[in-house]
N, C-alpha and C positions, 0 to 999 in steps of 0.2 A: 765316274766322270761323265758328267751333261756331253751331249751329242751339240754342235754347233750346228744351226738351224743349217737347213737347205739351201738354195736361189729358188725353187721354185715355192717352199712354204715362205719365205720373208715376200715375195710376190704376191703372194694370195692374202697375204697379214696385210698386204699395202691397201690391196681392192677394197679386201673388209672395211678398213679406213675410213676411206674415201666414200663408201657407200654410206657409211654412219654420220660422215659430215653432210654428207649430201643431205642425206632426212633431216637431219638440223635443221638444215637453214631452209629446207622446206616450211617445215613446222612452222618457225622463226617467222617465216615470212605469211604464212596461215593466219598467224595471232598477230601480227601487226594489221591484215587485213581486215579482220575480223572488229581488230578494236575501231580501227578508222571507217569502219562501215556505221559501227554501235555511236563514234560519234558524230556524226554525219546526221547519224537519225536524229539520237539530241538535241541536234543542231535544230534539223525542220522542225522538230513535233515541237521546241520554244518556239521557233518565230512564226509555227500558224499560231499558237497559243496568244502571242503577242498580238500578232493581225486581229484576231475573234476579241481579243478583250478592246483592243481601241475600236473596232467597229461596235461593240457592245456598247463600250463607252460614248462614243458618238450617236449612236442612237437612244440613248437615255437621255442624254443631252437635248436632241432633237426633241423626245416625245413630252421630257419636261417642259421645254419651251412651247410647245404644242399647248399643252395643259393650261399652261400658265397664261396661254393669248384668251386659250375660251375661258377661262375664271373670270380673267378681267371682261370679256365681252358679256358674258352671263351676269354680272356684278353690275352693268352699266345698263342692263336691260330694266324695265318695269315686272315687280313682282307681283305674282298671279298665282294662282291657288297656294298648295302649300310652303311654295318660294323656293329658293333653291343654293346651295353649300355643303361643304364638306369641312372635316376637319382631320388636321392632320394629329394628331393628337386625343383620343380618349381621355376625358377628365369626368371623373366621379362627382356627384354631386354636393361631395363633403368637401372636394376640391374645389368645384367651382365657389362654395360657399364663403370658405376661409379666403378664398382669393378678393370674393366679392366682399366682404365682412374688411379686410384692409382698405379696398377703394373707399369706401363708407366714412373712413377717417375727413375725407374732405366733403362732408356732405352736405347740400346748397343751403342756406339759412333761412328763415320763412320771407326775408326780402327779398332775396332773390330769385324765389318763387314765384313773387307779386309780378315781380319784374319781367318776369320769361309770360307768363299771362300777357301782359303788354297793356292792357287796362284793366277799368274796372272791374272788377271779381265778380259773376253770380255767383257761385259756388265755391264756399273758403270753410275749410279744417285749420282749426285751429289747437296749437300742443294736445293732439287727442291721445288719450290712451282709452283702448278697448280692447273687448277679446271675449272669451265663453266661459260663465260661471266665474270660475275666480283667476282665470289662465288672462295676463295678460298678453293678449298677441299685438298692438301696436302700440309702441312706444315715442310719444310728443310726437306726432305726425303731424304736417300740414301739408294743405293740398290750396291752390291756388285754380280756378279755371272761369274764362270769361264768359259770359255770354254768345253760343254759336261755336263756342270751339269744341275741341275733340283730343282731348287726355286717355292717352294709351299708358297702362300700367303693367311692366312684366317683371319677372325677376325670376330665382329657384324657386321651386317644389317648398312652403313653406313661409316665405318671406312676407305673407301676409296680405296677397293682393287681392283677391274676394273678401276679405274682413274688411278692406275697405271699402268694397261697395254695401255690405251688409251693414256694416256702422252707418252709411250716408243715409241707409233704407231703414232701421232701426232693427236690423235683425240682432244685435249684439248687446252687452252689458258695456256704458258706456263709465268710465271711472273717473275722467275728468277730462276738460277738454272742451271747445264747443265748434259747431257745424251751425252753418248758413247760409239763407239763400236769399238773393238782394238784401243782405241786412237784416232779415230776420232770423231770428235764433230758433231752428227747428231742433236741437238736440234730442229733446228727451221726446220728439212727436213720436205718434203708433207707426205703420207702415200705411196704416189707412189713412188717418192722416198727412204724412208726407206725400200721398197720391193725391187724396182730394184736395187737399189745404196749398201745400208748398209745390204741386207740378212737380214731384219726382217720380218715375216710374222703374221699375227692376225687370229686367229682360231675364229670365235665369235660364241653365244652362239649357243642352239640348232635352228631351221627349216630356214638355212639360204642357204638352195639349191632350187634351181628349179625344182620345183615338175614337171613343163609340159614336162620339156629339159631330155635328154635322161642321163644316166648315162655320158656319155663321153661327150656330149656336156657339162654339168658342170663340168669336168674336165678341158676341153679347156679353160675356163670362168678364170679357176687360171692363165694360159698365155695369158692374153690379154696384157699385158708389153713387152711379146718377142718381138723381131723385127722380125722377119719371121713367119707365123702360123706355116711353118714345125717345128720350132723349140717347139713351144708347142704341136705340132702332139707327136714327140722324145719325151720330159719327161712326156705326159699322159701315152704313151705304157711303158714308164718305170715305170711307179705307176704299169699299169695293170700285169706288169711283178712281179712284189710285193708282189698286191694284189689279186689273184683268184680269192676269193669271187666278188668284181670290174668288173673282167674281163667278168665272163659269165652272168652279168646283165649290156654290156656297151650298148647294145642295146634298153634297160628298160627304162622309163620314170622312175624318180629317185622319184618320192611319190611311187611307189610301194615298197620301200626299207621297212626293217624292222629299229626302230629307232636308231642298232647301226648301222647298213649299210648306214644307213646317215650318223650317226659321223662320221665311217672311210671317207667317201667320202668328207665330208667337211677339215676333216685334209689332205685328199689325194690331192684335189685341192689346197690347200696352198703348197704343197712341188715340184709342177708343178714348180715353181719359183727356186726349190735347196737355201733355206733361212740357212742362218746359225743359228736363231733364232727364237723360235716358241713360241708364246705369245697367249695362251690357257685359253679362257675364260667358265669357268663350263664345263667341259668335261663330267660329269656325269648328266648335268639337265635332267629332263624325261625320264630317261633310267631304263629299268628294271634291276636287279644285274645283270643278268650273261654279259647282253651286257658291263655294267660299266665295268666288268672284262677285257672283251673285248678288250675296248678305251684304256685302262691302258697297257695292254700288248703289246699293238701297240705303244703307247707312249714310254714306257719301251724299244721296241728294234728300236725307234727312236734316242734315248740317246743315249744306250750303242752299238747299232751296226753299226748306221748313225754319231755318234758325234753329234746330234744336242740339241742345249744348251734350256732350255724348262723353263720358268716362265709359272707359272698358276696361275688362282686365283679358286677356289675347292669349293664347299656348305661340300660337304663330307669332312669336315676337316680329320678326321680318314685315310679316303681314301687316301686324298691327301698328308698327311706328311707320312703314310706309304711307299709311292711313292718316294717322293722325297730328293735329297742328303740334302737340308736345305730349312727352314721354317722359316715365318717370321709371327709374330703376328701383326697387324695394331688396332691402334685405336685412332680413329678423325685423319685420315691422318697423325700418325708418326709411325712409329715402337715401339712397346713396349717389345715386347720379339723378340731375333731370335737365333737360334742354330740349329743342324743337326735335319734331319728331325723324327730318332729314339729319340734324347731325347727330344722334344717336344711331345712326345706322352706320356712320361715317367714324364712332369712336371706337379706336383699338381694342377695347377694354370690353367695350360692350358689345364688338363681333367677337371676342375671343370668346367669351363666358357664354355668352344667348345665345348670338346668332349663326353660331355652327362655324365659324371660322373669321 
């Protein structure tokens, strides 16, 4: 038979007790501290997270708008050397194509060509097609440009816009189609002929002087057509009378030029001839800006102070319709947009695709 517990062990059974409750609620009160610290933290570590993302966000905010005041004050400024944009968007040149190839659908009629000219034509393409050997590269093209004006041609990699100065120049196989100049039908002329007969000249692109030949000797090289060398003697001293810069390097072997002192000298040889028409191929390739500004000014007071009537084909699209009285967009050898050379710079369509944004 069990012994009935003591008074002093049911005593000591009690303390026991009461010690084990007591850690309890120690514990007990340990882990609720524990967790209201853990969310506590939660608490901060969200709301600097919150604070960092709206100041983040506020400052994107701000630097967009920042951006977005200098685009438009860069966009209102006068372009000079290479010009200046961005683009938000990378597009391929098979994109910009297909993109440009839809605009095309609406493309000007050879009236409204006439039209955008504003008068009478010196210089009119009519439904040409041409191109190399059996390759047609322009298809029913016309070209419209007056007297004294300045036709800027750009488009993609492709689209045909040196064929058209080579067509005007006779460098191409002409398939049908005819080219004029005040009303005469130079189509099928030589190149020598179009220079000496019709007043058209071909500026082509950049390192097309002689680097051994002295400055004036590649002068003279523009009148080998004269009939008398004096007479190409007379219009070099009339370039040198022009151009200063020319003059006191006419003794210079022309590779010492800097690379727009070339340009001017290769444009300066072409007007040896007195062309009524100057068909200017990249005037700006490899040139640093301030020279571009250069070629342009020179160009510029070819137009307006010489009258002479100036097609280019440009890389600097920006550059070149900033330049010129009208602009014609090409793609796969037809015209897809054409209009004055200020609202092409101003059409959606044609900053999206050309002009970098």
């Amino acid at each position: 038979m069990a012994k009935a517990p003591t008074k002093k062990a049911a005593k000591k059974a009690k303390k026991t007790a009461k010690e084990v409750a007591g850690k309890a609620v120690k514990t007990k009160t340990a882990a609720q501290t524990a967790a209201s610290v853990k969310t506590a933290a939660k608490k901060t570590v969200a709301k600097k997270a919150t604070t960092a993302a709206k100041k983040a966000s506020s400052k994107s905010a701000a630097s967009k708008k920042t951006k977005q005041s200098e685009s438009t004050a860069k966009s209102k400024k006068k372009v000079t050397g290479y010009g200046s944009g961005g683009v938000d968007v990378v597009m391929s040149v098979d994109q910009v194509a297909k993109e440009a190839a839809s605009i095309a659908a609406n493309a000007p009629s050879h009236k409204e060509l006439l039209k955008l000219a504003g008068k009478e034509s010196l210089l009119t393409i009519n439904s040409l097609r041409a191109g190399y050997g059996k390759m047609e590269i322009l298809h029913d093209f016309n070209l419209e440009v007056a007297k004294g004006q300045s036709l800027c041609l750009i488009g993609p990699n492709g689209a045909g816009k040196s064929t058209v100065l080579h067509s005007i120049f006779g460098f191409t196989n002409i398939f049908s189609g005819k080219i004029s100049i005040g009303g005469k039908d130079v189509t099928n002329l030589t190149p020598s002929q179009k220079l000496s007969e019709a007043g058209i000249a071909y500026i082509l692109q950049d390192k097309s002087v002689f680097p051994q030949m002295t400055v004036e000797e590649n002068l003279l090289m523009g009148g080998f057509l004269k009939n008398q060398p004096a007479e190409a003697k007379a219009a070099a001293e009339m370039v040198f009378d022009k151009y200063s810069r020319l003059a006191d390097r006419r003794d210079k072997p022309a590779g010492v030029l800097s690379g727009g002192e070339r340009r001017l000298l290769e444009i300066s040889r072409a007007l040896v001839m007195n062309p009524e028409v100057l068909l200017v191929d990249e005037p700006s390739i490899g040139l640093e800006p301030r020279f571009i500004d250069m070629v342009f000014e020179i160009l510029d007071d070819l137009q307006h102070r010489d009258g002479k009537t100036i097609i280019m084909v440009e890389q600097n699209a920006k550059k070149g319709l900033s330049f010129a009285d009208l602009g014609y967009v090409l793609v796969s050898g037809e015209t897809a947009i054409a209009g004055a050379g200020d609202n092409l710079l101003q059409n959606p369509d044609v900053g999206r695709l050309f002009l970098g944004g």
